[in-house]
N, C-alpha and C positions, 0 to 999 in steps of 0.2 A: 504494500500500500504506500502512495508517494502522500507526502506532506508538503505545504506548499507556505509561505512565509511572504505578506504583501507589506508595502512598507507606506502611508500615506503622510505629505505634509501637510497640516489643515490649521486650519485656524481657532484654538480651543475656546476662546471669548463666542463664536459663533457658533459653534457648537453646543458647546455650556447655555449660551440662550435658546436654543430649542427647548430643553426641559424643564418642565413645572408652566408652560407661559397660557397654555390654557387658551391658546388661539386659534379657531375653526379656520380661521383666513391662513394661518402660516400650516395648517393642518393639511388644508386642500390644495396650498402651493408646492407641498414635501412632496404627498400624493402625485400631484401630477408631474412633481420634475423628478422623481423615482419610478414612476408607472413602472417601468423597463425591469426594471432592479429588484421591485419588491414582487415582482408578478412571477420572474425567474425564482427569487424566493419560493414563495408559493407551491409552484410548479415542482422544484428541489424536494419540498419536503411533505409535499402531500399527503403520506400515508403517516405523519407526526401531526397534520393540522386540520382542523374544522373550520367551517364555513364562519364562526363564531372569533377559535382564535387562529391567526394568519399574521404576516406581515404589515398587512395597512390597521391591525388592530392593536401590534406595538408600538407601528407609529404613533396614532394616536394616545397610545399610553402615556410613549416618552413625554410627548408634547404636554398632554394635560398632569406628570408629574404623578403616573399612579403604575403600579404593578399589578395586572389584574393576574396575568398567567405565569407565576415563577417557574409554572412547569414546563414550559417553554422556554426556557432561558436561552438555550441557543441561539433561539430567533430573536431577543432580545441583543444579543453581541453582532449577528449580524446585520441588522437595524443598523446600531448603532455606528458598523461600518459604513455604510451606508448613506449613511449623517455628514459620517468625518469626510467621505469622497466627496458629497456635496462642497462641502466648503473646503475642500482640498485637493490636493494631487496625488496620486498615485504615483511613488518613484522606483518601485524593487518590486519586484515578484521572481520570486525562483524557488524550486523544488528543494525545501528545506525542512527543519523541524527544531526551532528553537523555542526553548524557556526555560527566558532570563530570569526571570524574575515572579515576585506576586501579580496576579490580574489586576488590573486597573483600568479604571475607566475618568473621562470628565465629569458624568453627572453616573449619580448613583441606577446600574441597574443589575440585577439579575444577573451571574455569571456561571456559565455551565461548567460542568465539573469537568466535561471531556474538551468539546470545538463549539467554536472557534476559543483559542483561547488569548489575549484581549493584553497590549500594553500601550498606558497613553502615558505621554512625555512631556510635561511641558518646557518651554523655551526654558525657563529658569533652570530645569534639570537634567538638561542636557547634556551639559562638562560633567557633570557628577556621572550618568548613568554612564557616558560612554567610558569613564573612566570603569567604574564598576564590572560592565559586560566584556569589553574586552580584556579585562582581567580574570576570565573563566576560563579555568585549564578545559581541554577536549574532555569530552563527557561531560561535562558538569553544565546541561540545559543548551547546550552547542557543538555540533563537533561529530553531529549523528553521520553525516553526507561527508564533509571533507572539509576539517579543521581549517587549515590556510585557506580556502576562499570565502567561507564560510566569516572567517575575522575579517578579510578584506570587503565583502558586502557589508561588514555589519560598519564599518569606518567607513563605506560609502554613505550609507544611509545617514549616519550621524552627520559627516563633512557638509551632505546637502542641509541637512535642517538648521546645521550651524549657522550655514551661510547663509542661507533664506531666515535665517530667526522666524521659523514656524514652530508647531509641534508636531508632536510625531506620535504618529499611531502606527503599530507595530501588533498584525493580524497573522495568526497559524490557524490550519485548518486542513 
């Protein structure tokens, strides 16, 4: 089974405003500039979801600030990818399997015990964390696929958010 590691810079101020805000208008704007996104969702995990709970029923969770279905958490981490690409860019994908670290998120939700499993970065902790990860001997949450490239993606990834001063969301699955 391959494992796959996305790497997005995004903006966590825009992000973080998604949740709790309780807006039908920012509700039906998510909706329709996700249609694509959340409907592939959907589609992925159909034999995990009901008509009741789905993709466009996280969203609206996040937004109104509520957890209806923890039992779904997955969908909840993928959502909130989802979020982060909105207001960001996607800069890494490649056949990997790391974790660095505890799950983390910008606003409080839901996080599965298996996938996706979920690290958000902020600008401020950036010099700390890359100092941290790339200080993990092979094996240790890195190292599964091929150590040395594996350290050089992961100093790419950090180099760009440095230099863009975004945050970074950092996706396995």
């Amino acid at each position: 089974m391959s494992y796959y590691v996305y790497a997005y810079l995004t903006e966590a101020d825009k992000v973080k405003s998604v949740y709790g805000t309780c807006d039908n208008l920012l509700i039906n704007q998510l909706k329709a500039s996700l249609k694509q996104e959340l409907d592939r969702l959907n589609d992925y995990f159909s034999d995990s979801l009901n008509t009741d709970k789905d993709a466009y029923a996280v969203l609206t969770d996040i937004v109104n600030g509520k957890i209806r279905y923890p039992e779904i958490a997955f969908m909840y981490g993928y959502v909130y990818e989802k979020i982060c690409s909105h207001y960001g860019t996607l800069i890494y994908n490649a056949e990997n399997l790391w974790q660095l670290d505890s799950q983390s998120t910008f606003f409080p939700i839901p996080l599965s015990d298996d996938f996706p499993y979920i690290i958000s970065i902020s600008v401020s902790e950036l010099e700390s964390k890359r100092t941290e990860y790339t200080s993990l001997q092979e094996g240790n949450g890195i190292g599964d696929y091929d150590y040395e490239q594996e350290m050089d993606d992961l100093n790419f990834i950090f180099d760009e958010a440095i230099e863009a001063q975004k945050d970074l969301v950092i996706m396995v699955y």
